[in-house]
C-alpha positions as CSV (number, residue, x, y, z in Angstrom):
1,X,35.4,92.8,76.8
2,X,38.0,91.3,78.3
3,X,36.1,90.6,81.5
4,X,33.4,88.9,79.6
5,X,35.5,86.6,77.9
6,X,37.0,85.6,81.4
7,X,34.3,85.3,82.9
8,X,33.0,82.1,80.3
9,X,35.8,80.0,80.2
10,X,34.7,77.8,82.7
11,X,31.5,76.9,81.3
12,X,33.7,76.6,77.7
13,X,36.4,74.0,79.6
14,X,33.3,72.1,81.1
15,X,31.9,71.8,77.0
16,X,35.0,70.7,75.6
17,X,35.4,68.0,78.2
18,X,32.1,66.4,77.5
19,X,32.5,66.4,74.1
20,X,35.8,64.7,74.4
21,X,34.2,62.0,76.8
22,X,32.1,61.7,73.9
23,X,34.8,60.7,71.2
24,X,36.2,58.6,73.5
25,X,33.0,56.6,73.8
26,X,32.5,56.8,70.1
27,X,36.1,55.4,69.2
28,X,35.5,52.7,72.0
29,X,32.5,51.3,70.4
30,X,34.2,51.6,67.2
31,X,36.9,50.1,68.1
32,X,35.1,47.0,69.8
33,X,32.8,47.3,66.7
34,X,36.2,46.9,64.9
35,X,37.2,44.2,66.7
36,X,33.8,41.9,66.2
37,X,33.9,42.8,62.2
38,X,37.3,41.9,61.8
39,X,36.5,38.8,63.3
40,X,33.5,38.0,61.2
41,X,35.5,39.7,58.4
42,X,38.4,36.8,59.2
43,X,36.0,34.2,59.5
44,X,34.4,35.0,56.4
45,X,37.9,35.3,54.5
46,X,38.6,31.5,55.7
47,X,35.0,30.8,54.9
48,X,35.9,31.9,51.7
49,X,39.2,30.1,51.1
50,X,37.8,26.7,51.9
51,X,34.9,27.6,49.9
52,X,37.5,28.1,46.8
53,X,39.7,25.4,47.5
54,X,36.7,22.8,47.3
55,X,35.6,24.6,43.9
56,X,38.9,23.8,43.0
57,X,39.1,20.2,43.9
58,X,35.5,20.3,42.1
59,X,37.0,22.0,38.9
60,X,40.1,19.0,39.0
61,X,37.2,16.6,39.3
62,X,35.4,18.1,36.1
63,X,38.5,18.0,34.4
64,X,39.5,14.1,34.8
65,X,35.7,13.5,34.3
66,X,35.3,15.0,31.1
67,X,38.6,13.4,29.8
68,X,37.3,10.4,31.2
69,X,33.8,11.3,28.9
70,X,36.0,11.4,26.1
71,X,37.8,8.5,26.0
72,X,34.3,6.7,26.5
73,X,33.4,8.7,23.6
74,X,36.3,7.6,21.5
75,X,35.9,3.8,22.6
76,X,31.9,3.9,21.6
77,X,32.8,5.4,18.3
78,X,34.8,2.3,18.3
79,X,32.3,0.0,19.2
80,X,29.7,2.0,16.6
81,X,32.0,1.2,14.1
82,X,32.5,-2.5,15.1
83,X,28.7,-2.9,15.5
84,X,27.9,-1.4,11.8
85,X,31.1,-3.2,10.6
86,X,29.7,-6.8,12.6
87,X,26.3,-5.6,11.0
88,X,27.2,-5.6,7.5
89,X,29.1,-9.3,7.9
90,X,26.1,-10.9,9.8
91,X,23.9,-9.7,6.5
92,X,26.5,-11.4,4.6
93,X,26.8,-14.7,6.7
94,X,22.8,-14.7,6.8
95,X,22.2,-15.0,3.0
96,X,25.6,-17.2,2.8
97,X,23.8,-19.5,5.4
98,X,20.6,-19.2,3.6
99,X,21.8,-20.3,0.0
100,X,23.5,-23.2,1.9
101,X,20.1,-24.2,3.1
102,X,18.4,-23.9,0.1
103,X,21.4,-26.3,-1.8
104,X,21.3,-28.4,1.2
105,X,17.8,-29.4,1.5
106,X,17.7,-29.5,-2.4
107,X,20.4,-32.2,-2.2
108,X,18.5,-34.2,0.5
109,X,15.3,-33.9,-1.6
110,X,17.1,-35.0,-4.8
111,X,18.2,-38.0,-2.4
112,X,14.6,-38.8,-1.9
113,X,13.0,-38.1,-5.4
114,X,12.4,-41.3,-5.8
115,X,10.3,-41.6,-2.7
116,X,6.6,-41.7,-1.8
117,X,4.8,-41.3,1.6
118,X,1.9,-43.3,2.3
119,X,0.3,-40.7,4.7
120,X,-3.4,-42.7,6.0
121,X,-2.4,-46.7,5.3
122,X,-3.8,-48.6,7.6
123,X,-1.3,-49.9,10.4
124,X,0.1,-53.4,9.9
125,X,-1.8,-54.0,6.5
126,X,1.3,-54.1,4.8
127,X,2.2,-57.4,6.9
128,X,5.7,-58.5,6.7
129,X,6.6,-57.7,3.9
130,X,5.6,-53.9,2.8
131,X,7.5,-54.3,-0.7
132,X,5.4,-57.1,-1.9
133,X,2.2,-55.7,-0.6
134,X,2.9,-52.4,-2.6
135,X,4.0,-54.1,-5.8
136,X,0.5,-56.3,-5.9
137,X,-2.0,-53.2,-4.5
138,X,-1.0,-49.8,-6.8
139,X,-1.5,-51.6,-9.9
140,X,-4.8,-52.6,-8.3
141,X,-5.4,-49.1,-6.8
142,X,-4.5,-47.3,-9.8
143,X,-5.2,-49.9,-12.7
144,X,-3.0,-47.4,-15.1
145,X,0.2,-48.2,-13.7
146,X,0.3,-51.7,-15.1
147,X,2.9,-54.0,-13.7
148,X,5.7,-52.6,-10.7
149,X,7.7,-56.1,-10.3
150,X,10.8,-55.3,-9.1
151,X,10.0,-51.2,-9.2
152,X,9.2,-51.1,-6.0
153,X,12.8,-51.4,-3.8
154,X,12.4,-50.6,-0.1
155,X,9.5,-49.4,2.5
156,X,8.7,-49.4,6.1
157,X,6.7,-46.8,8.5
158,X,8.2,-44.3,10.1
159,X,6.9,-41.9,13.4
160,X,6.3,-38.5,13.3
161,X,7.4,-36.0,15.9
162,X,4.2,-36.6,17.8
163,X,4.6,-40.3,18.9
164,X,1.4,-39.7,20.7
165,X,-1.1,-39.2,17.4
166,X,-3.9,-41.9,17.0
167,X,-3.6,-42.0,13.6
168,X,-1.3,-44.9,11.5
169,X,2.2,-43.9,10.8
170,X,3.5,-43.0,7.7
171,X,4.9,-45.9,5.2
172,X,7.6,-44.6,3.2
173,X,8.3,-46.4,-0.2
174,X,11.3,-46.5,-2.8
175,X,10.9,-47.0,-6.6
176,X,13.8,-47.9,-8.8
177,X,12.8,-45.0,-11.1
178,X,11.9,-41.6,-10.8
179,X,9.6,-41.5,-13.8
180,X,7.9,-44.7,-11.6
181,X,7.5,-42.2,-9.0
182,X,6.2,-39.9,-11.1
183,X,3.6,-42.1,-12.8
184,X,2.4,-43.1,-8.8
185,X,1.8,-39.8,-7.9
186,X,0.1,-38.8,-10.9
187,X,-2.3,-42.1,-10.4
188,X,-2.9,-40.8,-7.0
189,X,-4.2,-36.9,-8.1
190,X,-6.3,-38.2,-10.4
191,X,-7.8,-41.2,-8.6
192,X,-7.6,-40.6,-5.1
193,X,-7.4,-43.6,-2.9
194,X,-9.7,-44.0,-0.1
195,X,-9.5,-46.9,2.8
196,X,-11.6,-48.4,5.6
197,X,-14.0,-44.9,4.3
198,X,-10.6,-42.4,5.1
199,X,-8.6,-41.1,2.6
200,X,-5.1,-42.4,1.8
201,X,-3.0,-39.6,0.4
202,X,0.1,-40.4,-1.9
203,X,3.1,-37.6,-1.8
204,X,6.8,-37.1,-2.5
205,X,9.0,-37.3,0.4
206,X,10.8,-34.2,0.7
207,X,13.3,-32.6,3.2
208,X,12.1,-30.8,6.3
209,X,12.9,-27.3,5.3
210,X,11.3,-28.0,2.1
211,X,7.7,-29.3,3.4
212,X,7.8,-25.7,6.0
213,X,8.4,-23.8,3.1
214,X,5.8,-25.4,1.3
215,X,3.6,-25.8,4.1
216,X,3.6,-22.4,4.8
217,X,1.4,-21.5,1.3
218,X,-1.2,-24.1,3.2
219,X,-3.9,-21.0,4.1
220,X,-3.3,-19.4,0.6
221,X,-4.4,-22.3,-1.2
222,X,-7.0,-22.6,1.2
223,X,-8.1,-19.4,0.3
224,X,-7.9,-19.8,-3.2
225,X,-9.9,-23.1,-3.4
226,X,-12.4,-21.2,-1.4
227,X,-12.8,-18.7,-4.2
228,X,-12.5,-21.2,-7.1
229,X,-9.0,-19.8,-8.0
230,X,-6.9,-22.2,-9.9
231,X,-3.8,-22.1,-8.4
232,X,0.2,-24.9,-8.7
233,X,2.5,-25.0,-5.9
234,X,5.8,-26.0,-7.5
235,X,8.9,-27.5,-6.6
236,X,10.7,-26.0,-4.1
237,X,8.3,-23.8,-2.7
238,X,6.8,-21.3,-5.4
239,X,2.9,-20.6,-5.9
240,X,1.5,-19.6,-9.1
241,X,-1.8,-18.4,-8.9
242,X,-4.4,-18.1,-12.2
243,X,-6.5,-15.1,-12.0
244,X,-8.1,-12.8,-14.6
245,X,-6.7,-13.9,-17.5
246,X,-3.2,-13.5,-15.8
247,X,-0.8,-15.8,-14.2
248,X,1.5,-14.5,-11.1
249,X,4.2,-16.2,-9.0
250,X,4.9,-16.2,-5.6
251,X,7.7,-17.0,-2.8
252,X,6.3,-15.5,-0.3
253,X,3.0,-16.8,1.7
254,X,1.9,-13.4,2.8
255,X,2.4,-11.9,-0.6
256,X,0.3,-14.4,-1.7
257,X,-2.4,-14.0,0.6
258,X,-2.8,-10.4,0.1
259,X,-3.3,-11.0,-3.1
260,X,-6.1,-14.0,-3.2
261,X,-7.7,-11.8,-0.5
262,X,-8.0,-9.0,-3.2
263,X,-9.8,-10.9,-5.9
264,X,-13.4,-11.2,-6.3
265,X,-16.1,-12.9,-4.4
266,X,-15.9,-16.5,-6.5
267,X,-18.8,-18.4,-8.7
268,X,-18.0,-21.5,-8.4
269,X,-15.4,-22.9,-5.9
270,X,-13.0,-25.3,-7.1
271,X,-13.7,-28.7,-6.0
272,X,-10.0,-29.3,-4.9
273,X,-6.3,-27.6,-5.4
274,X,-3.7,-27.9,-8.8
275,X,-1.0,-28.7,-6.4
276,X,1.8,-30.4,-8.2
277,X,2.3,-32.0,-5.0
278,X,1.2,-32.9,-1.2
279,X,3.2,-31.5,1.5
280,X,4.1,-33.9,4.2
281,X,2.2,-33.8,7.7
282,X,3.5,-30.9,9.6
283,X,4.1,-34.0,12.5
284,X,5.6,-36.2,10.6
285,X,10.1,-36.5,10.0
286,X,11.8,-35.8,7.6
287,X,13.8,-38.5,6.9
């Protein structure tokens, strides 16, 4: 037995030595293997660092932008608040300067009440002098007006807007009194005066902001002459329309519209509109 054993050891020394060589080559290529990881591994790591440190800066960034966000945030609340605050006042200042309109161009028309516009007169028949020319032709024109001497106290023409019309400018008269004025204008609606085959309308002279409001009813009545509805436009601007036994009031044009355009096809159409009054030309001035 013991000769046996002898006799293998060469053959076991020769094993053990290969399979040394063999761990040696093994930890070799680990180690290299080692050595390129680590250096990925590092690279990585630094990879990694600079990867966090941006996210940081990013993060700081975030930070400063979203308390930037809320400060905007505060300062539009601020401006909300200003807007519905500036809101609220410019409601306030807009009927404020409406009522002032509506006192100021009722003062301007009660300076003019006792005016009348000669829209359609004949240029230059007046001649030099317009007063005397009125004061001999209405009681001729309208033969129930009688006698105007010294009713009659100031009138010349006036342009429109559109200096370029064809037609004659407007003659603008003064009467002493009002109820003069009123018993012209009444003459005129009930006789109206034609010259040279055109007609010559008589109407009061009113403020500008008065004739657009009252101008602005013009396609109502249109519409209700058309269907024979008897219909008064009164002083300032107000439209009272006679329909089915009932009578109903308007302010507004389009109100009054829509509700001409719901009545019945008429019978007879009315030969011409109750208007209290004659708006002024939509070219002509106001004053």
């Amino acid at each position: 037995m013991t000769d046996s054993s002898k006799k293998f050891e060469p053959g076991l020394a020769v094993k053990t030595r290969g399979m040394s060589d063999m761990e040696a080559i093994a930890e070799a290529v680990l180690e290299k293997q080692r050595g390129y990881l680590e250096t990925r591994f590092d690279k990585l790591q630094q990879m990694g660092e600079d990867t966090e440190a941006k996210l940081g800066a990013i993060q700081a960034d975030l930070f400063s932008l979203n308390e930037s966000i809320g400060s905007v945030n505060v300062e539009l609340d601020k401006i909300r608040s200003d807007v519905e605050s500036n809101r609220g006042k410019l409601t306030s200042y807009e009927a404020t300067l409406e009522t002032m309109q509506f006192k100021l161009a009722d003062m301007e028309d009660r300076s003019r009440r006792c005016n009348v516009r000669a829209i359609g007169l004949p240029e230059g028949i007046e001649g030099s002098n317009a007063v005397q020319y009125l004061t001999k032709s209405l009681p001729k024109w309208f033969p129930t007006l009688g006698n105007l001497d010294g009713e009659i106290m100031r009138a010349h023409r006036v342009y429109g807007d559109n200096r370029k019309r064809s037609g004659p400018r407007t003659l603008i008269f003064n009467t002493l009194r009002y109820t003069t004025r009123q018993l012209i204008l009444r003459a005129a609606k009930k006789s109206p005066l034609t010259m040279n085959g055109r007609p010559v309308r008589l109407s009061p002279d009113y403020s500008g902001y008065t004739v657009k409001r009252r101008q602005a009813f013009t396609q109502a009545m249109n519409m209700a002459r058309a269907k024979g509805v008897e219909f008064f436009l009164l002083y300032p601007a107000t439209l009272k329309v006679k329909a089915a036994g009932k009578t109903e009031a308007f302010q507004s044009a389009e109100e009054a519209e829509d509700f001409i355009s719901s009545l019945p096809a008429p019978r007879v159409p009315l030969a011409a509109g109750n208007d209290d009054s004659v708006p002024g030309q939509p070219d002509e001035a106001a004053g």
